[in-house]
C-alpha positions in Angstrom: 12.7 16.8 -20.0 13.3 13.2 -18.9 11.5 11.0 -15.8 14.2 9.6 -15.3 16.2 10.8 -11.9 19.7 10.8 -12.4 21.3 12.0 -9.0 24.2 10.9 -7.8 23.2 11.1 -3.9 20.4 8.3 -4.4 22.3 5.7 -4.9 25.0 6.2 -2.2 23.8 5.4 1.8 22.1 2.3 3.2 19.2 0.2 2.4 17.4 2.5 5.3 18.3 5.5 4.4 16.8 4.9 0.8 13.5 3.4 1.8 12.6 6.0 4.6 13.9 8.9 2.3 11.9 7.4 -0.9 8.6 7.6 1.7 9.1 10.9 2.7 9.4 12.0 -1.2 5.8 10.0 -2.1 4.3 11.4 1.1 5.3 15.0 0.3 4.7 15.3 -3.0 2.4 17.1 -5.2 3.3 15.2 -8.7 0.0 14.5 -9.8 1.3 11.4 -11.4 2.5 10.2 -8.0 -0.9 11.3 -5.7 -2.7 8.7 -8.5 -0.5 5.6 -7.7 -0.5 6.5 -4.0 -4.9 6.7 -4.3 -5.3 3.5 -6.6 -2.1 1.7 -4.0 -5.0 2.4 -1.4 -7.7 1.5 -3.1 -6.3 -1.4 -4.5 -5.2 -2.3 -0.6 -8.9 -1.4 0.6 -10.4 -3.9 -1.8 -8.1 -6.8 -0.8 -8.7 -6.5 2.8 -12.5 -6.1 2.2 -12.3 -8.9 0.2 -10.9 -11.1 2.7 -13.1 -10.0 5.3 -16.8 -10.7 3.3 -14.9 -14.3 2.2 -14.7 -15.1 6.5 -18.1 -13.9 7.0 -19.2 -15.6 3.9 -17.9 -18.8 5.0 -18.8 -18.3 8.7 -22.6 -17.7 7.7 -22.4 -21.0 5.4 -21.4 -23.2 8.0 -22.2 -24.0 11.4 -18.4 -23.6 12.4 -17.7 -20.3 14.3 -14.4 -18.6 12.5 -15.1 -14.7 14.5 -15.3 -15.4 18.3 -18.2 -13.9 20.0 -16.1 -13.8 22.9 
């Protein structure tokens, strides 16, 4: 048994085709191996975008300078 996919019908159609068909097969899949990279993919995003949000607060509550508007 090999992990490597060797169909012919993947590599013919456009660019499009590909991409939406490849996130249909991650988002319907029960491969365990594939569920991991999809949860640390997620995780990994989580932690960058609460990362960037505690570094503007962080510099917002070390200065005087507003960077969120209170509106």
């Amino acid at each position: 048994m090999t992990t490597i996919e060797t169909h012919a019908e993947a590599a013919q159609g456009s660019a499009v085709e590909a991409f939406v068909g490849g996130v249909t097969a991650w988002s319907v899949t029960t491969d365990h191996k594939r569920i991991g990279r999809i949860y640390l993919g997620f995780g990994l995003f989580g932690l960058l975008g609460v990362s960037v949000l505690g570094v503007l607060l962080g510099i917002e509550r070390a200065s005087d300078s507003q960077v969120f508007d209170a509106g």
